[in-house]
Every structure is written in C-alpha cells, then in structure tokens.
C-alpha positions, 0 to 999 in steps of 0.5 A: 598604954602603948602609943604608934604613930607613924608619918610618911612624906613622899614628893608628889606631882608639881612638888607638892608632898603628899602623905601616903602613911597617917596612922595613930594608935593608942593614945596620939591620933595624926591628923593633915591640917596643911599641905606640908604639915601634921599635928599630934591630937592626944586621945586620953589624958597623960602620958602616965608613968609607964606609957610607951609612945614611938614616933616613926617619921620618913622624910622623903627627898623634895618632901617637908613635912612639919610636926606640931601638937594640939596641946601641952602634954602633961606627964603624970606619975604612975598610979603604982610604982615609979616608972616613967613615961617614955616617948621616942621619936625616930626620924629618917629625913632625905627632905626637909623636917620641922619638930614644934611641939607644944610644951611638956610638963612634968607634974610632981612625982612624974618622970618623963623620958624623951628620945629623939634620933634623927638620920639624916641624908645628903642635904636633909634639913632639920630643926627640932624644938623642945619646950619643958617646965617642971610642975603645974602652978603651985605643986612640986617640979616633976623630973624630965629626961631628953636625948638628942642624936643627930646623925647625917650620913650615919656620922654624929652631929649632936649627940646630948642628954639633959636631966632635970628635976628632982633626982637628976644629978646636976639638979641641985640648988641654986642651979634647980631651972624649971623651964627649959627650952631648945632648938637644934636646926641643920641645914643653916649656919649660925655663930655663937651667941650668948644671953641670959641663961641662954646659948648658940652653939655652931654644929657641922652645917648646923647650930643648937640653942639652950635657955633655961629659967624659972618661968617657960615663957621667959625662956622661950623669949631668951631663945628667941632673942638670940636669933634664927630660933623663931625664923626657923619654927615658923 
C-alpha cells in the first residue's frame, strides 16, 4: 500500500499557527487535536512488508507544530517475499517541530525501515523521538532499520543509521537489545551524559540520546533519566 501525508504549519493572525494543508492517503489519516498539534490515525492494519509510506512535513517561520500518533505501529511481514515495510518522514522546518510517535514494533519475520531527514532553517527548532521493540510478547524480534539526517542550512548535524534485529550486522549476542529508544533535539545545549545502557551526546546547537535494553519501558525511563529527553517531548 501506498501511504502520503502531507502537513503544513504557517503562522497566523496574533501568533496562532494555522494548518492550511491536512491531507492523508492510503493507510494514515491526519487529524488537528490542538492549536499546534496533529496526530497520525492508522486506517488499516500494519505496515505490511512492502508498504510505502511518506511524511511531508513544512514547518513555516513562527509556526510549531508537534506530531503524535494514536497508536503503536506494528510492522508485519510480507504476505510474499521478504521485503520491508518503509516509512520516510521529510521535514523542512524554518519554526518549531516536535516528532513523538508512539512506539513501533517489529513482529517476527518483519522488516521495517525508517527515514527521517530533517532541513532545517536559521534558528529552526527541533526534537524527534523514536521508540522501537523487536517482537510481540512470546514471538521472535523483528528487524528495524533507522536513518536520522539533520541538516541546518544545507550543513550536516547528524547524520545516523541504527539496525537492529535479526540479519543486522552489529546484532549479534550478547549484544542483541530489543528495545531501543532515542531523541535528538536542536535548538538547546546539553553536556554529555551516561546511564545504564544509556547516552547524551552534544551536537552543534543541539544534542542526541540513546538507550537500549530488553524491555522498552526500561528503556524509555534510562532516557528520561538522563535528563532534558521528557522536557522536550512534553
């Protein structure tokens, strides 16, 4: 199945944002549930191996807009052949953006890819989430694939990709997580930090966290602890 969205956030009259775009195909519907914030509504089960899905987000200058999902997305394999689910969000951002997706799971014997590239202008803000476990309870992990590339002014700040699951080439017990989670914000400073399987790093006017582990809840709270990740996806 073939899957658009398309969002727009333009500044409007007394500094409200204004969405002038909401268009949904295939199997993601958008919907306005506040005055700066959308969310993703899933109109069929998956993504199925195969599945392509793009995300076109405009972020005006003095406009925010924040992203969220209804639900967890679940990658399923393909009913023939072994290819993977794909989702690509492209972002051009001159305002404010916020990406807080609920979780993806990966069940067994799917492969899901995610792509994010985010263009940012001047003194655009930015901070994207991702939450990941591989396999529902009691079944084999899937296998997921993500691409982060943030880029102000058409000059790299982060460029990243992270395989996990079966087949991935760093995969390989004991080091074999399940869950995996992170944030990369621009826009606010913060130093480096270090948790249980769990990292800050500083980027140029900006930072990036990882955590990872076998159980996504865990996870997710190794983020937060390491401070700035839960402020910043409120």
């Amino acid at each position: 199945m073939i899957t658009r969205v398309e969002v727009v956030a333009r500044p409007g009259p007394g500094g409200r944002t204004v969405l002038p775009v909401l268009r949904g195909s295939g199997q993601l519907a958008v919907r306005r549930t506040g005055p700066t914030s959308v969310h993703l509504v899933a109109t069929a089960f998956g993504p199925l191996g195969g599945d392509d899905a793009e995300i076109s987000l405009v972020v005006e200058e003095g406009a925010h807009l924040t992203v969220h999902t209804v639900a967890a997305a679940v990658a399923l394999p393909a009913r023939q052949g072994e290819a993977p689910s794909v989702q690509r969000v492209r972002a051009t951002v001159a305002g404010s953006l916020v990406l807080a997706p609920e979780p993806t799971v990966a069940a067994a014997g799917a492969h899901h890819r995610a792509e994010l590239l985010a263009e940012l202008a001047g003194s655009a803000t930015l901070t994207a989430t991702e939450q990941v476990l591989l396999g529902r309870a009691g079944e084999e992990p899937g296998r997921w694939t993500g691409t982060t590339r943030v880029e102000r002014d058409g000059r790299p700040l982060l460029h990243t990709t992270v395989a996990l699951g079966p087949g991935a080439p760093g995969w390989l017990p004991p080091v074999a997580p399940r869950a995996y989670a992170a944030t990369v914000s621009i826009g606010s400073t913060l130093p480096v930090a270090t948790g249980q399987d769990a990292v800050r790093l500083p980027l140029d006017g900006g930072w990036s966290a990882t955590a990872w582990g076998p159980e996504l809840h865990r996870v997710v709270r190794a983020l937060e602890s390491l401070g700035g990740v839960d402020e910043e996806v409120a």
